[in-house]
C-alpha positions as CSV (number, residue, x, y, z in Angstrom):
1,X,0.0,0.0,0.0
2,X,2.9,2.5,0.8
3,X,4.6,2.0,-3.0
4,X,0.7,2.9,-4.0
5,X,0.3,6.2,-2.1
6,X,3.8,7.3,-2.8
7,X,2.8,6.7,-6.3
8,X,-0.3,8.2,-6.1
9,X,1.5,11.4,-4.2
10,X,4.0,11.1,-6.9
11,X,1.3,12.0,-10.0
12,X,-0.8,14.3,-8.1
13,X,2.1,16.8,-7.1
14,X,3.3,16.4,-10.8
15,X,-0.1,16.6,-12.6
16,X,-2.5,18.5,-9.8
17,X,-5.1,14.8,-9.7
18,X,-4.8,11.2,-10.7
19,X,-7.5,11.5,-13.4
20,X,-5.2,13.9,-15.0
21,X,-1.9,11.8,-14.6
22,X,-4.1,9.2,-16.3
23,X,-5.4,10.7,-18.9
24,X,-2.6,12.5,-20.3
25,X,0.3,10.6,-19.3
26,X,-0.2,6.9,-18.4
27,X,-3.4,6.2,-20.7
28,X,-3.4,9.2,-22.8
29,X,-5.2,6.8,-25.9
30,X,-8.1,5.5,-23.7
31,X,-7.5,2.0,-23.3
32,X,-8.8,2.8,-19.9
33,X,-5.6,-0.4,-19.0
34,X,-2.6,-0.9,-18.9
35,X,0.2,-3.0,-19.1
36,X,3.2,-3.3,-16.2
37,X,5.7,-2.7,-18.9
38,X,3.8,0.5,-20.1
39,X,3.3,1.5,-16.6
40,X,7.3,0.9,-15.8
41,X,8.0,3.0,-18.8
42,X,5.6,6.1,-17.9
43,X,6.7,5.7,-14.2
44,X,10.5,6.0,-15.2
45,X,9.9,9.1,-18.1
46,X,8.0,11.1,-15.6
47,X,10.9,11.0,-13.1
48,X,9.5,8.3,-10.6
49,X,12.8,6.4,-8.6
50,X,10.7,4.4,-6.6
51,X,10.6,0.3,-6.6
52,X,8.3,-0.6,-9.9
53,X,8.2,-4.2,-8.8
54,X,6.6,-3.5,-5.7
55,X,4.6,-0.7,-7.4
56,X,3.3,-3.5,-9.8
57,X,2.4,-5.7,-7.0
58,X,0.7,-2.6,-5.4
59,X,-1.5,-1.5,-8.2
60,X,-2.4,-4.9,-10.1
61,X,-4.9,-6.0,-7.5
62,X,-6.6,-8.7,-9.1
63,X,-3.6,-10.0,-10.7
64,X,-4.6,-9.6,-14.4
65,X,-1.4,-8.3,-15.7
66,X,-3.3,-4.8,-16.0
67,X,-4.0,-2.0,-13.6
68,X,-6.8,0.7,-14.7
69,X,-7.5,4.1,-13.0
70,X,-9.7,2.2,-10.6
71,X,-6.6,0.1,-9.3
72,X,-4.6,3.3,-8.6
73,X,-7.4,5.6,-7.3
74,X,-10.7,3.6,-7.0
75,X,-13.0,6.5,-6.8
76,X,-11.6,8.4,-9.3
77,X,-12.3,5.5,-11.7
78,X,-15.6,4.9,-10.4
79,X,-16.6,8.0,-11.4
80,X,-15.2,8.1,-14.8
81,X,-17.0,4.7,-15.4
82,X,-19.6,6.3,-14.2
83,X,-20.0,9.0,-16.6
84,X,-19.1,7.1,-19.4
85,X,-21.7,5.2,-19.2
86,X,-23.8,8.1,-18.7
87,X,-22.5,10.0,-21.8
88,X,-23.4,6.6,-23.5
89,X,-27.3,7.4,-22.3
90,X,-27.7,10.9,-23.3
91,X,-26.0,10.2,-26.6
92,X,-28.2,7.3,-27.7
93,X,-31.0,9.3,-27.0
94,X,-30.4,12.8,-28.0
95,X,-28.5,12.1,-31.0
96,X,-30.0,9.0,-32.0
97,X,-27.8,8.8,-35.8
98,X,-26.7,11.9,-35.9
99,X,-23.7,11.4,-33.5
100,X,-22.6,7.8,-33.1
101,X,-21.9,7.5,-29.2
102,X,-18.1,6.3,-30.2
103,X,-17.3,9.3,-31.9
104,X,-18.7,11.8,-29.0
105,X,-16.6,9.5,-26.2
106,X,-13.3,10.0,-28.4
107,X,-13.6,13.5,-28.5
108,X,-14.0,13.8,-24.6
């Protein structure tokens, strides 16, 4: 938990929050996961010297070989999913086939 929340502390003094640090540096093409050797790689460009092993260990919680937004900061990726999926609502219904709902999410 400590290589998590130095991490954590790590992209929110560098980036202001974690959705930003997400979006723009670790997952900046919307994948929404990642790999450990694409996390290892961003960690080590943006300047992070701590253990990546233990870091790995730290933020793969369900041992999938990925980690998402919701691994690092569970709430923050709550509420993204959340929104997604209620950007997904308001598009199928306002837009109907004038905007397909992939396009819209792409541009946010």
């Amino acid at each position: 938990k400590r290589a998590k929340a130095e991490f954590r502390y790590f992209l929110q003094s560098k980036f202001g929050n974690l959705v930003r640090a997400w979006r723009r540096a670790i997952d900046p093409h919307g994948e929404f996961q990642i790999s450990r050797q694409r996390l290892c790689q961003v960690a080590r460009q943006l300047g992070y010297h701590g253990d990546l092993r233990v870091l790995w260990n730290a933020v793969d919680c369900d041992g999938s070989g990925y980690t998402s937004l919701e691994e690092i900061d569970f709430l923050s990726g709550q509420a993204i999913a959340q929104f997604r999926c209620w950007i997904r609502q308001v598009v199928d219904q306002t837009y109907e086939d004038r905007l397909a709902p992939v396009q819209f999410l792409d541009t946010i």
